[in-house]
C-alpha positions as CSV (number, residue, x, y, z in Angstrom):
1,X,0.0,0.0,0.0
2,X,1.9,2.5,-1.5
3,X,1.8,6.5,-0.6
4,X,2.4,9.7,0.8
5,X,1.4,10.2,4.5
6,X,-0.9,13.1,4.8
7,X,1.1,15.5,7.0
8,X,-2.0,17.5,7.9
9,X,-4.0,17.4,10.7
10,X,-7.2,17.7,9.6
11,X,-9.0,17.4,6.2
12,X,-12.3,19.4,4.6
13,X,-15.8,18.1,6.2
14,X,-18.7,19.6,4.7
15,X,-21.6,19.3,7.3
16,X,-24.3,19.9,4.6
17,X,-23.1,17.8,2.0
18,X,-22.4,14.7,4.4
19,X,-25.2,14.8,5.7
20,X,-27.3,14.3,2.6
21,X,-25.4,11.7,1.8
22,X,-25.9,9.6,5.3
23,X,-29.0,10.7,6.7
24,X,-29.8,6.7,6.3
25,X,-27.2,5.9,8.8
26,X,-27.8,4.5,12.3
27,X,-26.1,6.1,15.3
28,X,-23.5,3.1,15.0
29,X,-22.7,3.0,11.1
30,X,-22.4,6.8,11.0
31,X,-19.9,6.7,14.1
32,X,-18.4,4.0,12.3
33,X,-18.3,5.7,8.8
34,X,-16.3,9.0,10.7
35,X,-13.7,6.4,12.4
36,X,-13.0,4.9,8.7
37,X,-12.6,8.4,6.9
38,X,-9.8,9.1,9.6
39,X,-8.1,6.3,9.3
40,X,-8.2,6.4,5.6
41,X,-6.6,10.2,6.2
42,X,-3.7,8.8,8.3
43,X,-3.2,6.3,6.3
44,X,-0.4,6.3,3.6
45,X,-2.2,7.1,0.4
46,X,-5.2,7.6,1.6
47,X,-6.1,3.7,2.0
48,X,-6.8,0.9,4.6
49,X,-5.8,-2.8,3.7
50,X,-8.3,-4.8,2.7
51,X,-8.5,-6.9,5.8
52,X,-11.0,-7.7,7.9
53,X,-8.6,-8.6,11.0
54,X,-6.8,-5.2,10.7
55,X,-9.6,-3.2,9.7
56,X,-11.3,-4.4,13.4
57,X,-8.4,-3.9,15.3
58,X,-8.4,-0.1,14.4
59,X,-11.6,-0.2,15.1
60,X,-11.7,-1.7,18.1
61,X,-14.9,-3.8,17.4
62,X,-15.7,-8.0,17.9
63,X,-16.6,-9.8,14.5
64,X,-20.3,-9.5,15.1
65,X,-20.5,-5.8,15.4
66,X,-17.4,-5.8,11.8
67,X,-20.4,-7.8,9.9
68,X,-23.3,-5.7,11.7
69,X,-22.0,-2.1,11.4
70,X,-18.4,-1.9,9.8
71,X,-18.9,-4.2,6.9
72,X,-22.7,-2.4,6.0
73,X,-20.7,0.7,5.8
74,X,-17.2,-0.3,3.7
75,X,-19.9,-2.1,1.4
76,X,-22.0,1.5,0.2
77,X,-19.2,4.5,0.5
78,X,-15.8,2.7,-0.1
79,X,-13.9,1.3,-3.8
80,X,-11.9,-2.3,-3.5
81,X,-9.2,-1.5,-5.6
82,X,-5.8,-3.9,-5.5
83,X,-6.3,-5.3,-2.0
84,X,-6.7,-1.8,-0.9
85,X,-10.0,0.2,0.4
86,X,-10.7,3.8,0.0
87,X,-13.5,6.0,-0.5
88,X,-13.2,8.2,-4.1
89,X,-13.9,12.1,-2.1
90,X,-11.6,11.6,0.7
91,X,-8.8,10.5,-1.7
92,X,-9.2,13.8,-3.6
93,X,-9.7,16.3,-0.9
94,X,-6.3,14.3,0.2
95,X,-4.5,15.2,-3.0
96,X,-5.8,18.9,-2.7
97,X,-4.2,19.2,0.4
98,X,-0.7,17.2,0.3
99,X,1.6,19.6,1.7
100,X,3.9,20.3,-1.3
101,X,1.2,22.2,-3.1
102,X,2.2,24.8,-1.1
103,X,5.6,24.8,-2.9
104,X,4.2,24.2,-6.6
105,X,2.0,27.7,-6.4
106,X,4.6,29.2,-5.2
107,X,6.7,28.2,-7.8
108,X,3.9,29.1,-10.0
109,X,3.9,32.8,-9.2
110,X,7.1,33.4,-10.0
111,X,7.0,31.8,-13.3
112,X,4.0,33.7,-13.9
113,X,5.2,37.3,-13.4
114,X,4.8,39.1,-16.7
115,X,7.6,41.6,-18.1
116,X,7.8,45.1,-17.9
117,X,7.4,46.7,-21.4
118,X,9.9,49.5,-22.4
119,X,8.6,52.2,-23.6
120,X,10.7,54.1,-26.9
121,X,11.3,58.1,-26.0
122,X,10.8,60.6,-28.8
123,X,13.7,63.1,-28.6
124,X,11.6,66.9,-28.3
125,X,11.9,68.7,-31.8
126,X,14.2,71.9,-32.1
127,X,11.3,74.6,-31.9
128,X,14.1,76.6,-34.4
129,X,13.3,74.5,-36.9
130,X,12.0,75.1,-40.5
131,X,8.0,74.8,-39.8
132,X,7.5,73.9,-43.7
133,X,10.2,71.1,-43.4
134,X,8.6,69.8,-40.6
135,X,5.3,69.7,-42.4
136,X,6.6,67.3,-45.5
137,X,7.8,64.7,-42.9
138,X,5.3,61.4,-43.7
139,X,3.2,60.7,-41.1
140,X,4.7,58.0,-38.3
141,X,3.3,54.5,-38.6
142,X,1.1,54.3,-35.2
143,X,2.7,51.9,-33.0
144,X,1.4,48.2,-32.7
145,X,0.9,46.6,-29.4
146,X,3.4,44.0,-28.6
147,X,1.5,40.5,-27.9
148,X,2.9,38.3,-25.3
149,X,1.9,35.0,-25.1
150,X,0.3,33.4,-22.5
151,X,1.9,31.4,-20.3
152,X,1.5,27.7,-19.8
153,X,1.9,26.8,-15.8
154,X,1.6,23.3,-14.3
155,X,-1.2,21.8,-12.3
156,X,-1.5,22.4,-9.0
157,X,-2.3,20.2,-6.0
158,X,-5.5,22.6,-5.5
159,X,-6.8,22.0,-8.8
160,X,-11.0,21.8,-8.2
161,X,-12.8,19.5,-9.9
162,X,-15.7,21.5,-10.0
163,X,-19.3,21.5,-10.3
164,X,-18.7,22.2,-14.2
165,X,-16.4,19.8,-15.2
166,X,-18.3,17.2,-12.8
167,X,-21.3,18.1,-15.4
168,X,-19.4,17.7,-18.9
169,X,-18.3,14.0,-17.7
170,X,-22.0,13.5,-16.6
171,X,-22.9,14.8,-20.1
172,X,-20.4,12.4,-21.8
173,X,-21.8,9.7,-19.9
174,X,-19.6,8.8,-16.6
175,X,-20.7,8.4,-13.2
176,X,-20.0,10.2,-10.3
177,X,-17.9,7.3,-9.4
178,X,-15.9,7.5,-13.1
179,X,-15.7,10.7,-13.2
180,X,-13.8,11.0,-9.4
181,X,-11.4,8.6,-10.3
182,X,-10.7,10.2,-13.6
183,X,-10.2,13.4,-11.7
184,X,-7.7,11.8,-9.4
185,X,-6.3,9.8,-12.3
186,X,-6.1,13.3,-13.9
187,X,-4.5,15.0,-11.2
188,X,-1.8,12.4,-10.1
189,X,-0.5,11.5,-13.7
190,X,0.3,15.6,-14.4
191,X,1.8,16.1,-10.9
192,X,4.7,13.5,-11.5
193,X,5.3,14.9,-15.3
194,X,8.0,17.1,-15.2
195,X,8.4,17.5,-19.0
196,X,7.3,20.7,-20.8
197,X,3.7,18.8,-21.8
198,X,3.3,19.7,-18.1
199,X,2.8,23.2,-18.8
200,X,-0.9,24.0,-20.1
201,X,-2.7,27.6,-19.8
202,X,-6.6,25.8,-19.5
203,X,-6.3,22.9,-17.1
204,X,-10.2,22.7,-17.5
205,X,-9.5,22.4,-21.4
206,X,-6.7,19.5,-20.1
207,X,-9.7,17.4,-18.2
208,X,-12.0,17.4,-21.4
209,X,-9.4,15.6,-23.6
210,X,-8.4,13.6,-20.7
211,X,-12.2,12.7,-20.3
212,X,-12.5,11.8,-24.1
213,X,-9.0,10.2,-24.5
214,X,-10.3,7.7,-21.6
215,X,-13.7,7.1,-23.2
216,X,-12.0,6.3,-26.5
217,X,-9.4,4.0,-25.0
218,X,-12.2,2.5,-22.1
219,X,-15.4,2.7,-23.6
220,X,-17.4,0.9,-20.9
221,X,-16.3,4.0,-19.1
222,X,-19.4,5.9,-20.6
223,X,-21.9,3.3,-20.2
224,X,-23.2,4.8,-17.2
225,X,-24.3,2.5,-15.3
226,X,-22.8,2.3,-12.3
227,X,-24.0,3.7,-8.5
228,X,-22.4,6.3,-7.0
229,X,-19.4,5.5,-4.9
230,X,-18.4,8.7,-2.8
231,X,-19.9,9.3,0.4
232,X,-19.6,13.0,1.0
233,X,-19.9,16.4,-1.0
């Protein structure tokens, strides 16, 4: 089970938004749900082992209460992915807020400072001058604006998968569970590129080829057909 360890103490909880999504839960499972989500954010990449023995040893629960309570709730808000468990939102609130973002933006801003312009000064004419010579001269070319060119930057741990972007891979057919893990996917495979496809200046434009690339490649991807995975916001 491969990873970082989230440094951070604490992680984004949206009261509201949790609470739609586990309203159905009894007094036990939602207790149960909260212990999970912070052993998932202690855990290195964001994942428990797929193991019942561990799993109710952090807990601190008998088998009866695991297959009562525990089990009920790993079953409806968490993926089983390569002997590994985790649950699709906290894993990408995690990448939002891995420490080293802090060092990436930074890095950012001062890549992204623009460059002065220097402005060309007219030497004053002599006012001695012959007034009919000066009105032969041809009339100066007006000056044309120098375009710069925008600036490509790379992603940055706080990129937000937003409500937009969650629409246009609704649109082209993905769940909410396809489209998280396309986000994360996303995210994680332009973090570790260091070459100069790295640097893009529409990171939204970025996810909509990422989103059609993987529908071409996976098409099942688009079938839409699968239940919602994530268990908050």
């Amino acid at each position: 089970m491969g990873g970082w360890i989230m440094s951070l103490p604490y992680f984004n909880l949206y009261p509201k938004d949790f609470e739609a999504k586990t309203s159905h839960l009894t007094l036990e499972e939602d207790g149960a749900y909260n212990r999970l989500l912070r052993l998932c954010w202690m855990s290195p990449g964001c994942k428990l082992p797929d193991d019942d023995t561990w799993i109710m040893r952090r807990m601190r629960v008998d088998k009866e209460t695991y297959d009562r309570v525990v089990k009920v709730v790993i079953d409806e808000f968490f993926i089983r992915d390569k002997q590994c468990l985790s649950n699709a939102r906290m894993v990408f609130e995690f990448l939002k807020s891995s420490a080293s973002h802090k060092k990436r933006v930074e890095a950012g801003i001062k890549g992204g400072n623009s460059k002065s312009l220097k402005n060309n000064k007219k030497t004053p004419s002599n006012a001695s001058g012959n007034a009919k010579a000066m009105l032969k001269q041809p009339e100066p070319e007006p000056l044309k604006e120098k375009t710069t060119k925008k600036k490509g930057f790379r992603i940055s741990e706080e990129w937000e998968f937003s409500d937009k972007m969650k629409a246009y891979a609704k649109e082209k057919g993905l769940t909410a569970m396809a489209a998280e893990t396309e986000a994360e996917k996303f995210v994680n495979h332009w973090l570790q590129d260091s070459s100069p496809k790295a640097l893009k200046t529409n990171w939204d434009a970025a996810f909509r080829n990422w989103v059609l690339n993987a529908i071409k490649f996976t098409p099942r991807l688009a079938e839409g057909n699968k239940p919602e995975g994530w268990g908050f916001g």
